[in-house]
C-alpha positions as CSV (number, residue, x, y, z in Angstrom):
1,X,0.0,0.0,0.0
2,X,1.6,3.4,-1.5
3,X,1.2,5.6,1.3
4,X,1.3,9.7,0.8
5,X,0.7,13.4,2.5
6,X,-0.6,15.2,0.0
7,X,-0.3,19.1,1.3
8,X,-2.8,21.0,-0.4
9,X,-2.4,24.5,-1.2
10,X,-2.9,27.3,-3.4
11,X,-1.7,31.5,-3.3
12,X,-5.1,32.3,-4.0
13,X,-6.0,33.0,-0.1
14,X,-8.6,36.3,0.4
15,X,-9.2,36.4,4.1
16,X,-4.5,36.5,4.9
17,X,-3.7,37.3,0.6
18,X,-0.6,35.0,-0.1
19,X,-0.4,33.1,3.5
20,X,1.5,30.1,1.9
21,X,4.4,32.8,1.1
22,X,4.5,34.9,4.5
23,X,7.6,34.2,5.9
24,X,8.7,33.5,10.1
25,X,12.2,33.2,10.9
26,X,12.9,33.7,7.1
27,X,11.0,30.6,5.7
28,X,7.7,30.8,4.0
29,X,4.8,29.3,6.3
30,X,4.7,26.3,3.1
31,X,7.9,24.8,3.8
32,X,6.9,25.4,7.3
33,X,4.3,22.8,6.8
34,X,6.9,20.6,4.0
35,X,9.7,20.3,7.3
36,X,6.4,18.4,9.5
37,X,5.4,16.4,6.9
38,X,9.0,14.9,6.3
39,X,9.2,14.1,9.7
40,X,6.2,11.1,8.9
41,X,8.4,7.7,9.0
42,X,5.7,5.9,7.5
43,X,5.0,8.2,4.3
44,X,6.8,7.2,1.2
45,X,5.9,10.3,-0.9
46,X,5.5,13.9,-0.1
47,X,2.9,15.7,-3.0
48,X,2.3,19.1,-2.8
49,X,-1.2,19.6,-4.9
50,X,-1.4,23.1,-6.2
51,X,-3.2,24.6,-9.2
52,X,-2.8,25.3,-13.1
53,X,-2.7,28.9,-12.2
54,X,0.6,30.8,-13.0
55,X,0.6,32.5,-10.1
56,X,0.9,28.9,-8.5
57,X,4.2,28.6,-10.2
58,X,6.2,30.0,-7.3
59,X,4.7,26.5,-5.0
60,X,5.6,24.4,-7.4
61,X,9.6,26.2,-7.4
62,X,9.7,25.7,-3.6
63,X,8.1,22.1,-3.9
64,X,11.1,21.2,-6.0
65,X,13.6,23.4,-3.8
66,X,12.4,21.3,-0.4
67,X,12.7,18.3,-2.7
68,X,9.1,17.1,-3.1
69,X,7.0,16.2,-5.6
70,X,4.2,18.3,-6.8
71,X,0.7,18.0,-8.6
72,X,-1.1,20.7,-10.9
73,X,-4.9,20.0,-10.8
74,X,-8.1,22.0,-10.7
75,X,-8.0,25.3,-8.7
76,X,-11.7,24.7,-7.3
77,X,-12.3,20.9,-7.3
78,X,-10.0,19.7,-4.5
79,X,-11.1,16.0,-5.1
80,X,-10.3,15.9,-8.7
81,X,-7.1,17.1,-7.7
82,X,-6.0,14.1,-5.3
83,X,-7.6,11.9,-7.6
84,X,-5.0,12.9,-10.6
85,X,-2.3,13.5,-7.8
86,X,-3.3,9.5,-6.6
87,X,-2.5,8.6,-10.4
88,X,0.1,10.0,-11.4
89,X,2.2,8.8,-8.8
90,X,0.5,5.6,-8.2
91,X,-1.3,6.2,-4.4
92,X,-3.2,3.9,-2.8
93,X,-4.0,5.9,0.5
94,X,-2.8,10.0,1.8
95,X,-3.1,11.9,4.8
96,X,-3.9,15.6,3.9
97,X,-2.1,18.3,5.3
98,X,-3.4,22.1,4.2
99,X,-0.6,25.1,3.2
100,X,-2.5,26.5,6.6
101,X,-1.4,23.6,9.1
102,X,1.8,24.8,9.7
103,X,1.9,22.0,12.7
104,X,0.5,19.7,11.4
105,X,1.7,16.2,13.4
106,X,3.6,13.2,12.3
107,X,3.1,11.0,15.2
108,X,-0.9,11.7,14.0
109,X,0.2,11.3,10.9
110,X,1.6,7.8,10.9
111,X,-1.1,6.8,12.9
112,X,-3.5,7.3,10.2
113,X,-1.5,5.0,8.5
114,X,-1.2,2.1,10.8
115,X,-4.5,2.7,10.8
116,X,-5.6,2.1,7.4
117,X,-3.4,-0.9,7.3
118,X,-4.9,-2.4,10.8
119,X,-8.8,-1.7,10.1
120,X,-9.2,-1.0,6.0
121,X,-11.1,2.1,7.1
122,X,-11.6,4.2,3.6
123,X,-11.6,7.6,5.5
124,X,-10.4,8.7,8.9
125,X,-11.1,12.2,10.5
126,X,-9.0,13.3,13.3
127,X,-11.4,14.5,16.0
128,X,-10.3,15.9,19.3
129,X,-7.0,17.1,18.5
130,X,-5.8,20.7,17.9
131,X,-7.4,22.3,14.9
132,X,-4.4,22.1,12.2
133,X,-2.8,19.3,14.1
134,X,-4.3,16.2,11.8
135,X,-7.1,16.7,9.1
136,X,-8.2,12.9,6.7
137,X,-6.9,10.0,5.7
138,X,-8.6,9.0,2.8
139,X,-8.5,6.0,0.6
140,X,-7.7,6.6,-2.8
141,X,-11.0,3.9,-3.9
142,X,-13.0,5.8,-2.3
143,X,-11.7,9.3,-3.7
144,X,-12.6,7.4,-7.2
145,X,-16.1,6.8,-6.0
146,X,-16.8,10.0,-4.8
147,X,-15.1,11.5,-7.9
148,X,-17.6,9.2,-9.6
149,X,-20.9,10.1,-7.5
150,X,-20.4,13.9,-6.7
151,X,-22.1,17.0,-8.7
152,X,-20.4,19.9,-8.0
153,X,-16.9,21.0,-8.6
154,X,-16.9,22.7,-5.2
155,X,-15.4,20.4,-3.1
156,X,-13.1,22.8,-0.7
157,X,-15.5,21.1,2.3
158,X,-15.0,17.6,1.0
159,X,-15.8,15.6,4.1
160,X,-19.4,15.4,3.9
161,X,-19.2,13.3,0.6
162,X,-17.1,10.7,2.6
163,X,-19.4,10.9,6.0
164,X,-22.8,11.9,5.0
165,X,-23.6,9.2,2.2
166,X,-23.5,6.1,3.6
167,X,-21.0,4.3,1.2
168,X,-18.2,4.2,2.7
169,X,-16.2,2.7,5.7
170,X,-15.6,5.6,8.1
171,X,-13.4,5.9,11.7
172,X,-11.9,8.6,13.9
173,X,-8.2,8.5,14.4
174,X,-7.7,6.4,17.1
175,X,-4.7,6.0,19.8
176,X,-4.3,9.4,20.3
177,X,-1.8,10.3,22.9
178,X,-3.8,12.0,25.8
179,X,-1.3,15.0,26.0
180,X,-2.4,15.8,22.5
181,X,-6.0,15.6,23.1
182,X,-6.2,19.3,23.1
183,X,-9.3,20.4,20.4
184,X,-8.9,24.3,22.3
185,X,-6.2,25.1,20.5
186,X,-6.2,26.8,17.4
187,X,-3.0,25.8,14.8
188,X,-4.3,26.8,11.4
189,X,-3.4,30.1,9.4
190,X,-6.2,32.3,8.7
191,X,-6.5,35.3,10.1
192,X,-3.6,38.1,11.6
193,X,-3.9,36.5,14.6
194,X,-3.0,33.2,13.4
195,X,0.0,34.2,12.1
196,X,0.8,36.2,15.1
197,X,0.4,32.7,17.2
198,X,2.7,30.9,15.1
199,X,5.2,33.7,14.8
200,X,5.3,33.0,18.9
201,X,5.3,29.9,18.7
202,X,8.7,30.0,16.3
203,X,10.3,32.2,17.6
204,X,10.2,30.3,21.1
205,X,12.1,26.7,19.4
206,X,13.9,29.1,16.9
207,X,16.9,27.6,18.4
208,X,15.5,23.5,18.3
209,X,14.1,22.8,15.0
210,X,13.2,19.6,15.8
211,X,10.4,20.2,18.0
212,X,7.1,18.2,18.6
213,X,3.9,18.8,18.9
214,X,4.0,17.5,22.8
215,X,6.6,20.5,23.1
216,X,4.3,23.0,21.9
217,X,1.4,21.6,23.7
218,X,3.6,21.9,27.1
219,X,4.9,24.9,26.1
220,X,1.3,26.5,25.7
221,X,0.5,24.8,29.0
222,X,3.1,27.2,30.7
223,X,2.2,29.6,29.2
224,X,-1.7,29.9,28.6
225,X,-1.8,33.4,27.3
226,X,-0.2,32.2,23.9
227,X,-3.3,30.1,23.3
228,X,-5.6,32.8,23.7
229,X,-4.0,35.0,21.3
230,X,-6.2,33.1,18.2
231,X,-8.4,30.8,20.0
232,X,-11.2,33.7,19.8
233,X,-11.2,32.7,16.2
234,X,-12.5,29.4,15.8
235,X,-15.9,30.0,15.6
236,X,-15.7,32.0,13.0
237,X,-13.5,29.9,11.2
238,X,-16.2,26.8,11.9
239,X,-19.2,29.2,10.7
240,X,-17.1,29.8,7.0
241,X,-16.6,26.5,7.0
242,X,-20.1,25.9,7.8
243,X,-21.0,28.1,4.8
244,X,-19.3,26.3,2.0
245,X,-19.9,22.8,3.0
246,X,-22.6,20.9,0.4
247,X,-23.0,17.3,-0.8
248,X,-24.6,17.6,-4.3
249,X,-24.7,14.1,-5.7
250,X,-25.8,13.0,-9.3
251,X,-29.4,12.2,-9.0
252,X,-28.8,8.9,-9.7
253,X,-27.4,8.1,-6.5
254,X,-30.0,10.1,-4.9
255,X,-32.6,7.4,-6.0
């Protein structure tokens, strides 16, 4: 079984314009996101999934840079996008990780994948964990499916075609470790204060790259103040998301 991260991003960002670019401690927030996901020891290819847009270009050059691979698909139809990323370099299940999840977690990470390899789930949704910190794991038959049922090209909220159908084998993430059981804090790049958060958070291990995600979490432990800095956000943040999520299905399937 092929395993992959595919980080999914694009410059194209209205509510923080060009987020993947911003820079803390002189590296853009994207290779920010490529250092976590090559710390997964159970990934064997790293995809960056971008669009045919030129001004996409740039993610492609630091893709290559970081020494990735990288995937030009449709700018609004995230689905078809794995799904051609998933072909061309011959995946069988990924783990996404979004240009905003600048901590996103290997040790969640990998778990996914012993996951998918213990119980054949087809997707797996990490619940109870920081926002940021893990998104899916999806299996790439049942990305095809979907792909197949689906009527709509707006797929940014994708989940609901996996969970809300019926069709397919779903799970949470399971064996969490309890000291990241921590859904109150915030770790996604949306807003100013997002950025201001990780731009604290950096700054703070500047001096040991390696850090975890158990550091930050006792890090933020000590020092509570940190967390509230974007926490204020997430409701908002759950409303837009909220906003665009919709499961339009061929009406075949509907039958």
């Amino acid at each position: 079984m092929k395993k992959a991260i595919f980080i999914t991003v694009r410059t194209g960002s209205t509510r923080l314009p060009e987020k993947a670019l911003l820079k803390i401690n002189e590296k853009s927030t994207i290779e920010l996101v490529i250092d976590r996901a090559k710390r997964s020891k159970r990934a064997e290819i790293i995809v960056l999934c971008t669009t045919e847009s030129k001004n996409d270009d740039i993610l492609c050059e630091i893709a290559e840079r970081n020494g990735i691979s990288f995937f030009r698909g449709s700018a609004e139809d995230k689905l078809m996008r794995w799904k051609g990323a998933a072909e061309k370099f011959d995946v069988e299940c990924f783990v996404t990780a979004d240009g905003d999840d600048l901590l996103c977690d290997p040790e969640l990470v990998d778990l996914a994948f012993d996951q998918f390899e213990r119980r054949g789930a087809d997707f797996i949704e990490g619940k109870n964990v920081p926002c940021g910190a893990f998104t899916y794991g999806i299996r790439v038959s049942a990305l095809n499916k979907v792909c197949e049922i689906k009527d709509s090209a707006e797929t940014e909220m994708m989940w609901v075609y996996f969970l809300n159908t019926g069709l397919f084998k779903t799970e949470e993430l399971e064996n969490i470790p309890e000291v990241l059981q921590r859904p109150e804090i915030r770790m996604t790049l949306d807003y100013d204060d997002d950025l201001k958060f990780f731009k604290v958070i950096f700054d703070h291990f500047s001096d040991n790259p390696s850090f975890t995600l158990r550091d930050v979490v006792t890090y933020l432990d000590d020092n509570p103040e940190i967390i509230k800095i974007n926490q204020y956000l997430q409701e908002r943040f759950l409303d837009n998301q909220r906003s665009k999520t919709k499961l339009v299905l061929k009406k075949e399937v509907n039958k």
